[in-house]
KEKE-3310 file (N, C-alpha, C; in steps of 0.2 Angstrom, whole numbers, plus 5000, padded with zeros to 4 digits):
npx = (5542:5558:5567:5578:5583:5591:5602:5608:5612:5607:5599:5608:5608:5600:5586:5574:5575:5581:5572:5560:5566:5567:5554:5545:5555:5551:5537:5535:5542:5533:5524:5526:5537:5553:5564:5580:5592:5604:5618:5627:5642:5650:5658:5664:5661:5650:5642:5645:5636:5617:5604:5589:5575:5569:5574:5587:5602:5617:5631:5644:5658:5663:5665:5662:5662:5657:5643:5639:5636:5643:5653:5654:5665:5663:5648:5645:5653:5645:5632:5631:5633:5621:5611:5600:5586:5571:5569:5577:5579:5580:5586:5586:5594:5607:5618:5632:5627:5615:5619:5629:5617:5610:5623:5626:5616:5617:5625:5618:5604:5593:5575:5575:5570:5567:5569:5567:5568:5570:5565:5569:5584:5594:5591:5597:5605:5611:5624:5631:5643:5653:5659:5652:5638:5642:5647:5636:5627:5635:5632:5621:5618:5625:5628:5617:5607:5612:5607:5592:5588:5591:5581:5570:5555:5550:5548:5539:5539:5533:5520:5524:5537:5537:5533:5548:5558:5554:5556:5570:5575:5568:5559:5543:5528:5522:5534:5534:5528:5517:5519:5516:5525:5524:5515:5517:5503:5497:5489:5483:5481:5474:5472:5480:5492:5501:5512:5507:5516:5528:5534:5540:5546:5550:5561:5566:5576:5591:5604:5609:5616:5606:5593:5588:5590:5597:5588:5577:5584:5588:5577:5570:5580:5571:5559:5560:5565:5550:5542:5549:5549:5549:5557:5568:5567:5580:5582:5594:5608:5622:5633:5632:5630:5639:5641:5628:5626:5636:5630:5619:5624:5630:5619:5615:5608:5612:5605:5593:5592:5593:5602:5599:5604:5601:5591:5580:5563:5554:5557:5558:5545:5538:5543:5537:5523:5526:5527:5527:5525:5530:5542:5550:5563:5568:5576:5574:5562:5555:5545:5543:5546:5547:5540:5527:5526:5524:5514:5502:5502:5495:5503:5504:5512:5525:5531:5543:5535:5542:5544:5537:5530:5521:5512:5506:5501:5489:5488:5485:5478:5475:5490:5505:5514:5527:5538:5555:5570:5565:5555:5561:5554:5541:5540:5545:5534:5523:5528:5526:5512:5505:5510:5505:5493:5486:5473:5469:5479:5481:5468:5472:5484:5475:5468:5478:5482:5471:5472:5483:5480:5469:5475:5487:5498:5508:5503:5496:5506:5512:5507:5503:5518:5518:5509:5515:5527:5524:5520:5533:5534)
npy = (5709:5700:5688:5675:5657:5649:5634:5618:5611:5611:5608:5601:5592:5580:5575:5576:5587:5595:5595:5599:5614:5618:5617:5625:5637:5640:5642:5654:5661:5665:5669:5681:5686:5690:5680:5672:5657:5652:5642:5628:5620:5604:5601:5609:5606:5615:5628:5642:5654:5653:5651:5645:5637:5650:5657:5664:5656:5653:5646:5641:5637:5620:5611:5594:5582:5566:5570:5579:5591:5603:5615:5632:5644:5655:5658:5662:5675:5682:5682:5687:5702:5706:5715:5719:5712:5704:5697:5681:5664:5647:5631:5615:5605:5599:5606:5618:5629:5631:5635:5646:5656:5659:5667:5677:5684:5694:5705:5708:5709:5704:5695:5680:5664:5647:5632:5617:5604:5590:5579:5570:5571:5567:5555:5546:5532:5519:5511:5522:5527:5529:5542:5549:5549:5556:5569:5575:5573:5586:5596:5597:5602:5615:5621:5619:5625:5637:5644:5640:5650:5663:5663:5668:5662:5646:5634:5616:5603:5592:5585:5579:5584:5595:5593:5586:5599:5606:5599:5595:5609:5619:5627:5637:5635:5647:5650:5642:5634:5622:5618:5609:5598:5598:5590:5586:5585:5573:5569:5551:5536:5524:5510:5506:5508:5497:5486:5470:5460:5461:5462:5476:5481:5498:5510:5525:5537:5546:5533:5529:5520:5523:5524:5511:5503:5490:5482:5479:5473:5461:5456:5454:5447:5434:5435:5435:5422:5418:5425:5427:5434:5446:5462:5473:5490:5504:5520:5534:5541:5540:5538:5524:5517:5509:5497:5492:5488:5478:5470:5465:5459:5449:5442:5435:5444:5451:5452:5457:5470:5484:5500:5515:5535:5550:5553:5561:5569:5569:5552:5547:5550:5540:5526:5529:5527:5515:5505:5493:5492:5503:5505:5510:5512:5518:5522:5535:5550:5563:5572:5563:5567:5556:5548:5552:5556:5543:5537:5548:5543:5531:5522:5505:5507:5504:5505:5512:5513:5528:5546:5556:5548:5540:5549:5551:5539:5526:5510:5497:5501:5513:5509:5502:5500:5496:5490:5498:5489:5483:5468:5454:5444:5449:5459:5452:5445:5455:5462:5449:5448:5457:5458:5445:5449:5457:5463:5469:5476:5488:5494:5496:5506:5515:5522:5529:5536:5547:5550:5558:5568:5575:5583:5585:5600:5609:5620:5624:5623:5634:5645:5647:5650:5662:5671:5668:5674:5690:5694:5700:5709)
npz = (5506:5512:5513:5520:5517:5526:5526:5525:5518:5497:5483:5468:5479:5487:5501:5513:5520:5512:5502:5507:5511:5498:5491:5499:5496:5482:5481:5489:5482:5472:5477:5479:5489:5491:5491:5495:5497:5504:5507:5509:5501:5501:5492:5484:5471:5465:5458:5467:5465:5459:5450:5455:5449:5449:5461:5470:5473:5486:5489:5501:5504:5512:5527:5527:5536:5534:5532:5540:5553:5541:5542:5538:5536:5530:5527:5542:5541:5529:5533:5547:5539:5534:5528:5517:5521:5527:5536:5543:5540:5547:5545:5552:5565:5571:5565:5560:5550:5557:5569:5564:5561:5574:5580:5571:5574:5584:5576:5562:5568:5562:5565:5568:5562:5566:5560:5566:5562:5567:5575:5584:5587:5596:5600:5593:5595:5587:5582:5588:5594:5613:5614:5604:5610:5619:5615:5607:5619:5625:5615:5613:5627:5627:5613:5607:5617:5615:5603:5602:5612:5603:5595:5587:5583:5585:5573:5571:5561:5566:5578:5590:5592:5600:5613:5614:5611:5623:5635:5633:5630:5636:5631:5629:5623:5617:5609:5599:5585:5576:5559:5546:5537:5516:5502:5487:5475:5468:5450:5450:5440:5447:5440:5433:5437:5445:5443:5439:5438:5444:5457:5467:5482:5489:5495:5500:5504:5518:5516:5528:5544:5556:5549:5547:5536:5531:5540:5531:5521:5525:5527:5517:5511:5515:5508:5494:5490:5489:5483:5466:5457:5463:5466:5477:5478:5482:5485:5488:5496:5505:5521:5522:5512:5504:5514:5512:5500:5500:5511:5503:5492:5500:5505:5490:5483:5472:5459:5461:5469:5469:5468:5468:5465:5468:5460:5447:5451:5441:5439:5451:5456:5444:5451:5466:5457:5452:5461:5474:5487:5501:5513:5527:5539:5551:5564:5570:5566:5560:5552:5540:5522:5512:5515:5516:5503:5498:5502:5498:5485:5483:5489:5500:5514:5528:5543:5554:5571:5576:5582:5572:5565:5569:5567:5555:5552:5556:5563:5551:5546:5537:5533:5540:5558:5566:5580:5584:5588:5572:5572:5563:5558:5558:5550:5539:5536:5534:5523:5514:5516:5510:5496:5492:5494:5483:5483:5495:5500:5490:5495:5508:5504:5496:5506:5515:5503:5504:5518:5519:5506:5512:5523:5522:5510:5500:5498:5510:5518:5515:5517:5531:5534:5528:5537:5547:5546:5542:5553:5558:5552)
capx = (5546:5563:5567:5586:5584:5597:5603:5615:5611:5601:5596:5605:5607:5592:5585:5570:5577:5585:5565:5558:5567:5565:5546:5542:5554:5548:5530:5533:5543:5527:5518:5527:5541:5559:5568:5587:5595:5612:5616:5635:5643:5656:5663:5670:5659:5644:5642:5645:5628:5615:5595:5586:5567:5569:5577:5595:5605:5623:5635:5649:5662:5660:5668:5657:5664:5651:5640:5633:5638:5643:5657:5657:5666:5659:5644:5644:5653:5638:5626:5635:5632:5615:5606:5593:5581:5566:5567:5583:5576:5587:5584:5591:5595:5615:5622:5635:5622:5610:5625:5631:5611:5608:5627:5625:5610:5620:5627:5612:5597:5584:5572:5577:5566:5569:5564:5576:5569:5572:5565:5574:5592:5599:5592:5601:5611:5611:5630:5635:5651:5651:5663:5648:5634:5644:5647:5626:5624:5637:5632:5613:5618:5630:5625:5608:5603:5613:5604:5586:5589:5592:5576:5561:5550:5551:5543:5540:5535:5527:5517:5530:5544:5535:5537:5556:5559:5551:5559:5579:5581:5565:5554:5537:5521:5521:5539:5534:5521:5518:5517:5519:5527:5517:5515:5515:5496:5497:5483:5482:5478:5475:5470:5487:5500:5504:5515:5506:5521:5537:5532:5542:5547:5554:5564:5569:5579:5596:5608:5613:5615:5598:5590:5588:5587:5601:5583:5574:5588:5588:5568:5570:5581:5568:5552:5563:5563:5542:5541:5554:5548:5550:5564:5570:5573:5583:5584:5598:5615:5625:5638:5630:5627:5644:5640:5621:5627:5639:5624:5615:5630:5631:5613:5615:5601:5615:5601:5585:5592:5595:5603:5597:5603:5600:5588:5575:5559:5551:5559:5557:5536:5537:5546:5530:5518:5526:5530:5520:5525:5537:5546:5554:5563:5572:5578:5570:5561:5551:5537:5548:5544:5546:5533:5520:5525:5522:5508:5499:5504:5494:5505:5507:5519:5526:5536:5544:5535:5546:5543:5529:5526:5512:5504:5502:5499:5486:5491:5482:5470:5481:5497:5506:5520:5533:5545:5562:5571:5558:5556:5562:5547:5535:5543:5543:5527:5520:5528:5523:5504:5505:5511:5503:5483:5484:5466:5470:5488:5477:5464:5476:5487:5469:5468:5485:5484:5466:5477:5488:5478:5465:5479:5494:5499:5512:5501:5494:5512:5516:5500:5504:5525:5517:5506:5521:5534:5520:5521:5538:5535)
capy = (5706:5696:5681:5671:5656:5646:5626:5615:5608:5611:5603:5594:5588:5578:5575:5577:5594:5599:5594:5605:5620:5621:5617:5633:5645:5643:5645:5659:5667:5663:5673:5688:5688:5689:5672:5669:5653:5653:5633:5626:5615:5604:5597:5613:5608:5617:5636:5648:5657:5649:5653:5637:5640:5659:5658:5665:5653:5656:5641:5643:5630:5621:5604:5591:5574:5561:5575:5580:5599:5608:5621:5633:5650:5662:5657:5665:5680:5683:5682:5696:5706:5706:5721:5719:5704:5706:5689:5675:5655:5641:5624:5608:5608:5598:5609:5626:5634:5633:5642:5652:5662:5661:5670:5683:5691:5701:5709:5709:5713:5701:5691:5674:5660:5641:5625:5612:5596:5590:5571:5566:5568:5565:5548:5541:5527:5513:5512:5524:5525:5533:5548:5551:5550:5562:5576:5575:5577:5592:5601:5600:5609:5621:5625:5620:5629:5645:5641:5642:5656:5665:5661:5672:5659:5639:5629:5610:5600:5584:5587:5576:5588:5600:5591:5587:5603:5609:5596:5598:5618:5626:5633:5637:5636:5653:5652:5636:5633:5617:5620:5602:5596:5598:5589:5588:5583:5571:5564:5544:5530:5516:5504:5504:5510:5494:5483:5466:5452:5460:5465:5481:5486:5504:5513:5531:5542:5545:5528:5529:5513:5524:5523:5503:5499:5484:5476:5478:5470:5455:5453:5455:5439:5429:5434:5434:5415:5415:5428:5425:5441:5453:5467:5478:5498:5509:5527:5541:5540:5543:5535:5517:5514:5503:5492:5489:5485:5473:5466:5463:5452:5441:5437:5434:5447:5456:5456:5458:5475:5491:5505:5525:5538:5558:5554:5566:5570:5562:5546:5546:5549:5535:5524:5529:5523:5507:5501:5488:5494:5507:5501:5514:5505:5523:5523:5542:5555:5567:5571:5561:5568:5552:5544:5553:5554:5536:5537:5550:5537:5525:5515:5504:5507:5500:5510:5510:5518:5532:5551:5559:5544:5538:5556:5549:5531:5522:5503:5492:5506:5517:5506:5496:5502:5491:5493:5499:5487:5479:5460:5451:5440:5454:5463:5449:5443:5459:5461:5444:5447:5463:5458:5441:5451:5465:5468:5474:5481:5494:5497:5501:5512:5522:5525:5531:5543:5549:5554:5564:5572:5578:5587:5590:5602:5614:5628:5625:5625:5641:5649:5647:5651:5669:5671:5670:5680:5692:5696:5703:5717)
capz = (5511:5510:5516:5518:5518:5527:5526:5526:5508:5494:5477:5467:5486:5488:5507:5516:5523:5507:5498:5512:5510:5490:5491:5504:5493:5474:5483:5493:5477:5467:5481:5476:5494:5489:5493:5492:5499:5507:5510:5510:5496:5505:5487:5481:5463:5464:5457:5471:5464:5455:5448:5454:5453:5451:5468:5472:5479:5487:5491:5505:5504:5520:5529:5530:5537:5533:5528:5546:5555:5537:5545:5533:5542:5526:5527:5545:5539:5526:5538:5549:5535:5529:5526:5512:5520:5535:5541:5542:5543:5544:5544:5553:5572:5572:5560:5557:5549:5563:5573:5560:5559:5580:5581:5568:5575:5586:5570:5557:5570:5560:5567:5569:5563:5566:5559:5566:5558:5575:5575:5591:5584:5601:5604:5589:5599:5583:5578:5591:5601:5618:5612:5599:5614:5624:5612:5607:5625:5626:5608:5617:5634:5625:5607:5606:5622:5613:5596:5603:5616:5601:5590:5588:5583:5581:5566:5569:5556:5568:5582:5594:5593:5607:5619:5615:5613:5629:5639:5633:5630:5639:5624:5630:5619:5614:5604:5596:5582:5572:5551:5543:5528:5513:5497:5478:5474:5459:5448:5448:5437:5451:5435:5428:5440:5447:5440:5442:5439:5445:5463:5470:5485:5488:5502:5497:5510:5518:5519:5534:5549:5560:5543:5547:5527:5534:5543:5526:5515:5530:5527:5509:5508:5516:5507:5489:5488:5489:5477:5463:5452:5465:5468:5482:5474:5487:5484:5491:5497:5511:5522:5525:5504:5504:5519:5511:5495:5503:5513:5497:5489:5504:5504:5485:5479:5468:5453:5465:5474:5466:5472:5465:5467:5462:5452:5446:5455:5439:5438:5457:5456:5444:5455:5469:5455:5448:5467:5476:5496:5503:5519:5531:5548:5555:5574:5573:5562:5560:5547:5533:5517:5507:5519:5513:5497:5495:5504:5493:5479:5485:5491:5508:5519:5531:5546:5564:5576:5581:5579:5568:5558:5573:5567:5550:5552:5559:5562:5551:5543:5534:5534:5548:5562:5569:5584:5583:5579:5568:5572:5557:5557:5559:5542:5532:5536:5533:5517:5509:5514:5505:5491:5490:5494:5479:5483:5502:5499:5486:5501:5511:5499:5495:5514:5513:5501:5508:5525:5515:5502:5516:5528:5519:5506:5501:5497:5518:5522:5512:5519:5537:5535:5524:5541:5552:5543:5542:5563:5560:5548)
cpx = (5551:5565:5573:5584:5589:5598:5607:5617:5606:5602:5603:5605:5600:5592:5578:5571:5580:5576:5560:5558:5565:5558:5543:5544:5551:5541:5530:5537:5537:5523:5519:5533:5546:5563:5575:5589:5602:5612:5624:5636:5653:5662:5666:5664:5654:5644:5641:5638:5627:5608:5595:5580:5565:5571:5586:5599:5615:5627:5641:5649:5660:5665:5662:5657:5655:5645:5633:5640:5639:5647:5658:5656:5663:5653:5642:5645:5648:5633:5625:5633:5626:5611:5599:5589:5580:5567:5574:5579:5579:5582:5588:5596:5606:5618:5625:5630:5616:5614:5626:5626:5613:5614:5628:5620:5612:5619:5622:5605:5592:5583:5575:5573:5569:5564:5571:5575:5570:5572:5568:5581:5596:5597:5595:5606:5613:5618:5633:5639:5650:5653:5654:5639:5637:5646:5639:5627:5628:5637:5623:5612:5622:5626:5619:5604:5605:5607:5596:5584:5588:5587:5569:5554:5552:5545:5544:5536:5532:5525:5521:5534:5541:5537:5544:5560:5559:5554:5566:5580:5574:5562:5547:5533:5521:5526:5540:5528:5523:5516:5522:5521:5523:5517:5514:5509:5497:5491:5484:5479:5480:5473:5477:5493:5504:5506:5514:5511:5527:5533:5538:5541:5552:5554:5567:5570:5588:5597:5613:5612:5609:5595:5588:5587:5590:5596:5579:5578:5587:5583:5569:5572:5576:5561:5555:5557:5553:5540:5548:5557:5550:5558:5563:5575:5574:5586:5588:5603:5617:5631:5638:5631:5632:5643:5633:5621:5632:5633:5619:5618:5628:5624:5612:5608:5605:5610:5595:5586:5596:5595:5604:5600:5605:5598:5583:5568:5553:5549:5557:5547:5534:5538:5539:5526:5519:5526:5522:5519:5533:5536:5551:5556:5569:5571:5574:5571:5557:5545:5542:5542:5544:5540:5529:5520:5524:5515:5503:5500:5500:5497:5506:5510:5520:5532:5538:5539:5539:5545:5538:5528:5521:5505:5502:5499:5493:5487:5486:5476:5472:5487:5500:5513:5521:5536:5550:5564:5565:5558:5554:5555:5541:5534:5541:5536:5523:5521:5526:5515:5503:5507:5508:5495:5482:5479:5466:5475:5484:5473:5468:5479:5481:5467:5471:5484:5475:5468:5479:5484:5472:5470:5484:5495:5502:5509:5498:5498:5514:5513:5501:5512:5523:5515:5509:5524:5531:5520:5528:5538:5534)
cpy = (5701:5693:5677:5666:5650:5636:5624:5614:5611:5608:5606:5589:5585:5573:5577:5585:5600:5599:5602:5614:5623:5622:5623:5638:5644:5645:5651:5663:5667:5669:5680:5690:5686:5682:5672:5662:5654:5643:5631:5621:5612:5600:5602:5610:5611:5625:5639:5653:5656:5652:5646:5639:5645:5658:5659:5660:5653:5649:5644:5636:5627:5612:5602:5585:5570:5565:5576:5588:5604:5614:5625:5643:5655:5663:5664:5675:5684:5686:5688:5702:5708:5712:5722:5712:5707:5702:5681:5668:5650:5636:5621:5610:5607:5599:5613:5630:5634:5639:5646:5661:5663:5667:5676:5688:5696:5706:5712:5713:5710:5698:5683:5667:5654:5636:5619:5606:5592:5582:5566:5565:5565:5558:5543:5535:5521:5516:5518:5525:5531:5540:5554:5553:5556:5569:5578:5580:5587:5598:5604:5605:5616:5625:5624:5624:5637:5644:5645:5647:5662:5666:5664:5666:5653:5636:5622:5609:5594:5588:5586:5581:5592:5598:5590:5592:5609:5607:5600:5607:5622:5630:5633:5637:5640:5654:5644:5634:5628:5621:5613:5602:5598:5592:5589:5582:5578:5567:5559:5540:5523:5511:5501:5505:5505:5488:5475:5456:5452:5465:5471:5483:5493:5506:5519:5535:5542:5537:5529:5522:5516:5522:5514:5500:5491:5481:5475:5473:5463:5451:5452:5449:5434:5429:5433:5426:5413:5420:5430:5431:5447:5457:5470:5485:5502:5513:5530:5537:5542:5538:5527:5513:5507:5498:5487:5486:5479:5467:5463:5458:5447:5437:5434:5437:5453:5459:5457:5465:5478:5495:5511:5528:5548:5556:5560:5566:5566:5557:5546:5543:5542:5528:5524:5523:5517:5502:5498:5492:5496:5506:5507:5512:5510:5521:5530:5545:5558:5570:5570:5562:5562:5546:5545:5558:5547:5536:5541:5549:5534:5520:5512:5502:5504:5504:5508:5517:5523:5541:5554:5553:5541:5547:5555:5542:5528:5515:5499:5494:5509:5514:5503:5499:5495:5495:5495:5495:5483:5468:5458:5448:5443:5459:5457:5445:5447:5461:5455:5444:5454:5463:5452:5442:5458:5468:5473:5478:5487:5496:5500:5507:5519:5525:5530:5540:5547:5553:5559:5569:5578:5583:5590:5595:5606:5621:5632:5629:5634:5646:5652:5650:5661:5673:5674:5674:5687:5695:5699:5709:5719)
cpz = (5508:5517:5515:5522:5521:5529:5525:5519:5505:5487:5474:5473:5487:5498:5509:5518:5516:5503:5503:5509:5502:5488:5495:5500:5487:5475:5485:5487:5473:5471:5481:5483:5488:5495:5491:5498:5502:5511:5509:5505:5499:5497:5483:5472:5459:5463:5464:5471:5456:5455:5450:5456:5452:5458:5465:5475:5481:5491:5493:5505:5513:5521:5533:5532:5540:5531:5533:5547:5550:5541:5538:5536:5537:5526:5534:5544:5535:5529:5543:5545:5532:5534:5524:5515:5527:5539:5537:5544:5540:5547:5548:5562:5572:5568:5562:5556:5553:5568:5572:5563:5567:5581:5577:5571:5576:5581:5566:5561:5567:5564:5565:5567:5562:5564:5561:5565:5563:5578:5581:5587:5589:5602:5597:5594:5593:5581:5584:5593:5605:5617:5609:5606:5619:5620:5610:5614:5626:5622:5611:5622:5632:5619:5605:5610:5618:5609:5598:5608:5610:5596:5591:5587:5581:5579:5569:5565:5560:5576:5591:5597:5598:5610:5621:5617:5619:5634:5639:5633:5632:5637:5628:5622:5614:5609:5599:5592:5573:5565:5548:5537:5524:5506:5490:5478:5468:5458:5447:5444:5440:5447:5435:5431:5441:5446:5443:5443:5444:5453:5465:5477:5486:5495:5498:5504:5509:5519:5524:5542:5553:5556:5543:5541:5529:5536:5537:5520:5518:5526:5521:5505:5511:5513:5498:5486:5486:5484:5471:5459:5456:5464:5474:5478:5480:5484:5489:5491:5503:5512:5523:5518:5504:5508:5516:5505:5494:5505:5508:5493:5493:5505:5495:5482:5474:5461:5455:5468:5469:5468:5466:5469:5465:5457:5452:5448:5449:5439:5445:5460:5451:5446:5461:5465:5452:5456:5471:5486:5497:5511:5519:5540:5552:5561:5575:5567:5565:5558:5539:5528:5510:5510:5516:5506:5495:5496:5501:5484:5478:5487:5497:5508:5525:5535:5551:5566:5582:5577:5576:5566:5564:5572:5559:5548:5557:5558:5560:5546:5536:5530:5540:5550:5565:5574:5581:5587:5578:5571:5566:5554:5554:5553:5539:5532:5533:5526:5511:5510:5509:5501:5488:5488:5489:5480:5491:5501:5496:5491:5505:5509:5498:5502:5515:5511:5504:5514:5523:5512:5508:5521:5525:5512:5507:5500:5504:5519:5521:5515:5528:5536:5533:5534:5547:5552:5546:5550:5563:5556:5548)
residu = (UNK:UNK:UNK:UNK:UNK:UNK:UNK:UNK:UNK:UNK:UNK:UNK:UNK:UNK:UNK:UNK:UNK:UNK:UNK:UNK:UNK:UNK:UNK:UNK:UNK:UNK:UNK:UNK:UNK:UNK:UNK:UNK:UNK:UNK:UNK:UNK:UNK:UNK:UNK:UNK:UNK:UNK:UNK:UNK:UNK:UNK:UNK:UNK:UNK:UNK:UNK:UNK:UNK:UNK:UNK:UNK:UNK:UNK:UNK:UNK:UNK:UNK:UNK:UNK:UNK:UNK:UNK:UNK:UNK:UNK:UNK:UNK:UNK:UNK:UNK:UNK:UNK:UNK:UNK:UNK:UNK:UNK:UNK:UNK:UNK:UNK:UNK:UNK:UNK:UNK:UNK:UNK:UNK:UNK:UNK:UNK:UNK:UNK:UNK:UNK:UNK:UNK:UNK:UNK:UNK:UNK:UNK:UNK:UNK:UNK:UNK:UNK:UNK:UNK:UNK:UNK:UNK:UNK:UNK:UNK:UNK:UNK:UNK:UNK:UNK:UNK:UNK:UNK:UNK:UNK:UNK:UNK:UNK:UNK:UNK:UNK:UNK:UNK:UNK:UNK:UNK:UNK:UNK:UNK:UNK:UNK:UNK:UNK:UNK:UNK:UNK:UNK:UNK:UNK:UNK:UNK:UNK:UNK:UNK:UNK:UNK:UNK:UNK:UNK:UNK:UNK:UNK:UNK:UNK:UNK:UNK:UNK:UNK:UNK:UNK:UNK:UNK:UNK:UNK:UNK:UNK:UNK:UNK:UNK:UNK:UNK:UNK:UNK:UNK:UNK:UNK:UNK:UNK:UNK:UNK:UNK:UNK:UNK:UNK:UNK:UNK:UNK:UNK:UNK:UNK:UNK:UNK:UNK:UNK:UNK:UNK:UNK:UNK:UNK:UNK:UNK:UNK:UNK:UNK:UNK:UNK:UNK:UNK:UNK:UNK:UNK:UNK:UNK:UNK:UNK:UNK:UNK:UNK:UNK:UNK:UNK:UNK:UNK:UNK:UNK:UNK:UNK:UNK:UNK:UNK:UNK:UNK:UNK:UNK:UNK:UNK:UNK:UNK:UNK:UNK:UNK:UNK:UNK:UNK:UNK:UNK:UNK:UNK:UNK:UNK:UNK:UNK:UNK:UNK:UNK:UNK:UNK:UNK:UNK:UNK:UNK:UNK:UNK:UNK:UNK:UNK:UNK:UNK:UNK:UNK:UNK:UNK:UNK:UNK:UNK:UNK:UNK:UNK:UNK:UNK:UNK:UNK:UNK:UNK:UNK:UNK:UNK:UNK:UNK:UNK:UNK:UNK:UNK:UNK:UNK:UNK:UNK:UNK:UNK:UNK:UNK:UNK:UNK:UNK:UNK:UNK:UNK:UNK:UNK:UNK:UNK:UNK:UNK:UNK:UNK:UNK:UNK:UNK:UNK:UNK:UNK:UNK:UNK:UNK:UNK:UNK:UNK:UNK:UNK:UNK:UNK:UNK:UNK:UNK:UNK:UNK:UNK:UNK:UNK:UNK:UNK:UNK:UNK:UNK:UNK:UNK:UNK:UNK:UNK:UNK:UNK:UNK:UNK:UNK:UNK:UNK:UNK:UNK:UNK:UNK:UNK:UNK)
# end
């Protein structure tokens, strides 16, 4: 069996959607399927084709202002063409490449499979302007309704997105079957992980204004002062990094906040196990994969209640949810008791990772995706 998968990005693009996609192919090439990627490189610096993983992957230039839609016309050409592969699966709903696959079927005749990472992209309104509300709505009734009309089977990763998609474009039951994220399993030494002078918090994802890290940097200057040792480490990149590294000046935490990014999945899982509590204050997601990887860390967290993260969190047990937007209060409260109670923060973190280890894993995920595929051969 072969298998193209299709996305916006991929490694050394790091991303929840970009993590995704590499973690299902090196498994399913392990399992003995053929895997090549086809994904867009809007910088014109990335090899055109590449081994990562033993996978093939094929980069079509692409424009990608702010580094959303990716138009990238060759990509589609491609895709037109394809012969050698049983089964096409793309990724990521408000993209080109979701477009691209739905539009080529004509041509190719594969099966179609989706995963559109889906997270309520339309209710983004934080930072909005009405223009931007009203093309959402018209990319929804236009191209999203093609898009999934076109779709032999959809993947969600959180149990949420059914309903969404059921409501907006008219999926029934039958063309829609959840397979969640999975995880890399790592062994701990909860003696020594965590660092008991210089207190850490950590936020790793995109920077972007839904992304609410802005309500975390806020809180950050007011629990500082009571803890003098701590730090704030924010991981990725995106369109917001300048605004948030501004926001970090004017509170005067230029040597208390660090800004990462592209680092190495090592350095990274280090960073989980040196950190006291990871804080995520998104407008909307989905089954975020740096959730639960902190959380199979042991570490608590600390989230908004929006999208999947109420199907991994129990409040209070597990870790703790917050509204959108978070009340200030309510964050920096919650971060100075968990960092002043080491012995509960730890309790809760082994909950944490407990949730995770017992549900999640990539070899489920790969298990259920083989299973799928597998119905079209």
């Amino acid at each position: 069996m072969d298998i193209i998968q299709v996305c916006p990005a991929f490694f050394p693009n790091h991303g929840g959607l970009e993590t995704h996609v590499r973690e299902i192919s090196k498994r399913l090439a392990k399992s003995g399927i053929g895997v090549k990627i086809f994904t867009t490189d809007s910088t014109g610096n990335l090899p055109k084709k590449q081994i990562i993983d033993d996978l093939e992957v094929f980069r079509f230039k692409s424009f990608s202002p702010n580094r959303v839609y990716f138009f990238a016309p060759k990509l589609y050409s491609a895709l037109r063409k394809i012969k050698d592969a049983d089964i096409i699966h793309a990724h990521g709903y408000p993209n080109f490449p979701a477009l691209a696959t739905a539009s080529a079927k004509a041509q190719n005749c594969k099966p179609f499979v989706f995963t559109p990472h889906y997270g309520g992209y339309d209710v983004q309104t934080l930072g909005t302007s009405i223009w931007q509300i009203v093309a959402k709505k018209c990319y929804n009734a236009s191209i999203g309704k093609y898009i999934f009309s076109k779709v032999d089977e959809t993947i969600i990763v959180a149990k949420f997105e059914r309903g969404l998609l059921k409501q907006k474009f008219g999926l029934d039951n039958g063309r829609i079957i959840h397979i969640p994220n999975g995880i890399s399993i790592r062994e701990l030494d909860f003696e020594s992980k965590r660092d008991q002078d210089i207190k850490t918090v950590l936020y790793v994802g995109r920077l972007e204004r839904y992304k609410g890290v802005h309500f975390l940097i806020k809180a950050f200057a007011e629990v500082k002062p009571n803890f003098p040792d701590s730090r704030l480490v924010i991981v990725g990149s995106g369109s917001y990094k300048e605004k948030l590294i501004h926001l970090a000046h004017h509170f005067k935490l230029r040597d208390s906040v660090s800004f990462l990014e592209n680092i190495h999945q090592e350095k990274l899982t280090r960073l989980y196990m040196s950190s006291n509590i990871f804080v995520t204050l998104s407008q909307f997601e989905g089954h975020p994969i740096s959730l639960t990887e902190a959380m199979s860390s042991g570490l608590s967290v600390i989230a908004t209640k929006v999208g999947g993260i109420p199907e991994l969190i129990q409040h209070g047990k597990n870790g703790f949810l917050l509204d959108f937007p978070p009340s200030k209060k309510a964050l920096v409260d919650l971060i100075m008791l968990l960092l002043e109670d080491a012995n509960f923060s730890a309790k809760i973190g082994l909950r944490a990772r407990k949730t995770i280890l017992s549900t999640f894993s990539w070899r489920k995920t790969v298990l259920s995706l083989i299973e799928l595929y597998e119905q079209f051969s």
